[in-house]
C-alpha positions in Angstrom: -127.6 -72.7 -101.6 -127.7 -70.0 -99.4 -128.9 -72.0 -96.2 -126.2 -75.3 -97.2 -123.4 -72.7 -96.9 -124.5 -71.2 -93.6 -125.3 -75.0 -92.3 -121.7 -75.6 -93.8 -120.1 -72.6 -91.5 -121.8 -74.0 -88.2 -120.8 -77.9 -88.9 -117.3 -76.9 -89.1 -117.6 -74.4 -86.6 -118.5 -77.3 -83.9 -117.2 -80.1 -85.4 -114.4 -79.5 -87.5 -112.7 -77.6 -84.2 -112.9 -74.1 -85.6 -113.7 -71.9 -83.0 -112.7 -68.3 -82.1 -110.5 -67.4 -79.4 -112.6 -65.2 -78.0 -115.0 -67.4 -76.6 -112.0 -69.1 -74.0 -112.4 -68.4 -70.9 -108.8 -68.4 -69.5 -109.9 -67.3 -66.0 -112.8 -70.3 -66.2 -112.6 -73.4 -64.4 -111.5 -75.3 -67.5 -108.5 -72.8 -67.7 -107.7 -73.1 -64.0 -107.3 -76.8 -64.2 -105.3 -76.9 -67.5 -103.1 -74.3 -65.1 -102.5 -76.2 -62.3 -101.9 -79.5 -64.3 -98.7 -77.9 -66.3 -96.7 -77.7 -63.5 -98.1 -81.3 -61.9 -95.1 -83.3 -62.8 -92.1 -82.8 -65.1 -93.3 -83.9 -68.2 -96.8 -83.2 -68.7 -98.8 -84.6 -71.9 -102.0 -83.4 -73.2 -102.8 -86.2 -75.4 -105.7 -88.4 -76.7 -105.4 -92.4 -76.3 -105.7 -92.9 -80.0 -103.5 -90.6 -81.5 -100.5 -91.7 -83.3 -98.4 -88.6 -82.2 -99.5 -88.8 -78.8 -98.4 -92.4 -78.4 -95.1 -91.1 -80.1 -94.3 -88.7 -77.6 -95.2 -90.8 -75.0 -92.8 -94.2 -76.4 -89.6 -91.2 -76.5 -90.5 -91.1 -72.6 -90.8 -94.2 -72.3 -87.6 -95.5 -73.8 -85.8 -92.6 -71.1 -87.6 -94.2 -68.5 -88.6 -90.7 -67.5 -92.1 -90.5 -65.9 -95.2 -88.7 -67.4 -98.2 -87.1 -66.8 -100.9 -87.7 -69.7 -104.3 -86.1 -69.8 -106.2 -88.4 -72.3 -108.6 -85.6 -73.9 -110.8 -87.9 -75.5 -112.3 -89.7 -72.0 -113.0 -86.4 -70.6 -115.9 -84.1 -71.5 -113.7 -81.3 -71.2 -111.4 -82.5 -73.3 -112.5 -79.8 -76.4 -112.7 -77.1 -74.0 -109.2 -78.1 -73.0 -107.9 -78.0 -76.4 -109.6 -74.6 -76.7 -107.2 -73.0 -73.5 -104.6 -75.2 -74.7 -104.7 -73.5 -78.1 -104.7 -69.6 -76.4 -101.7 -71.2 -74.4 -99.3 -72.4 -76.9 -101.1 -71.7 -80.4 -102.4 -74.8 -81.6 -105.3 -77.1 -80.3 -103.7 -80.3 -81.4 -102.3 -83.4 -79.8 -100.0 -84.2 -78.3 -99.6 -80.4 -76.4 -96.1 -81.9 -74.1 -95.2 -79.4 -70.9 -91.6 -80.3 -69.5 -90.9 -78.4 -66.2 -94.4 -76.0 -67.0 -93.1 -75.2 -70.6 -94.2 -75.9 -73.5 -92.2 -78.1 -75.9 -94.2 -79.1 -79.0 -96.3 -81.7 -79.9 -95.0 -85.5 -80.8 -92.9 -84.7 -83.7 -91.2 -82.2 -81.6 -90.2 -84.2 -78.8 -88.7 -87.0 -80.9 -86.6 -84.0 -82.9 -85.7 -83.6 -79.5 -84.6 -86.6 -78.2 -82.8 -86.9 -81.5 -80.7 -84.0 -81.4 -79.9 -84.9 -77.4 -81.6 -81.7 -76.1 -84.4 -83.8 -74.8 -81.9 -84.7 -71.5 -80.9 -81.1 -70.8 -84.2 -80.2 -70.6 -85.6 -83.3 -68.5 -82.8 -82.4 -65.6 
């Protein structure tokens, strides 16, 4: 029982995404490129291709005609270390992390709240 419990802690330490914090290495070269791809364009998206929020945040966008960045984390080999300076960033490791003007603005949900309320326009201009 002993040994399943410990074998538990280290499957859900790698594959369930629980890591801690303090193994990011925000001045590493994963960290530097999250960094300079922020600012790369207005709207920046952190996203993975088959992620229904991600595709969400994207069709808002879309619909504004407003161009977009998107970093598909799941056809890089990165893309978990991104998650992991994305997380120390903006608190959360999910997807879709959206950057408009190099500032964070939520994931999918968020944006579409957003573009709801009409504050999505302000802060595209």
């Amino acid at each position: 029982m002993k040994y399943f419990f410990i074998i538990f802690i280290i499957s859900c330490y790698f594959f369930m995404g629980l890591r801690s914090s303090t193994m990011v290495n925000m001045e590493g070269p994963v960290a530097k490129f999250v960094k300079e791809q922020i600012p790369k364009e207005k709207v920046v998206i952190f996203s993975k291709s088959y992620c229904p929020y991600c595709k969400m945040a994207k069709e808002v966008f879309d619909k504004l005609s407003q161009k977009y960045y998107a970093l598909e984390l799941d056809q890089r080999e990165d893309g978990e270390e991104i998650q992991d300076v994305l997380k120390e960033i903006t608190g959360a490791r999910s997807v879709p992390r959206v950057f408009i003007n190099g500032n964070f603005v939520g994931g999918g949900s968020d944006v579409k709240a957003l573009q709801e309320k009409g504050e999505l326009v302000k802060l595209l201009q």
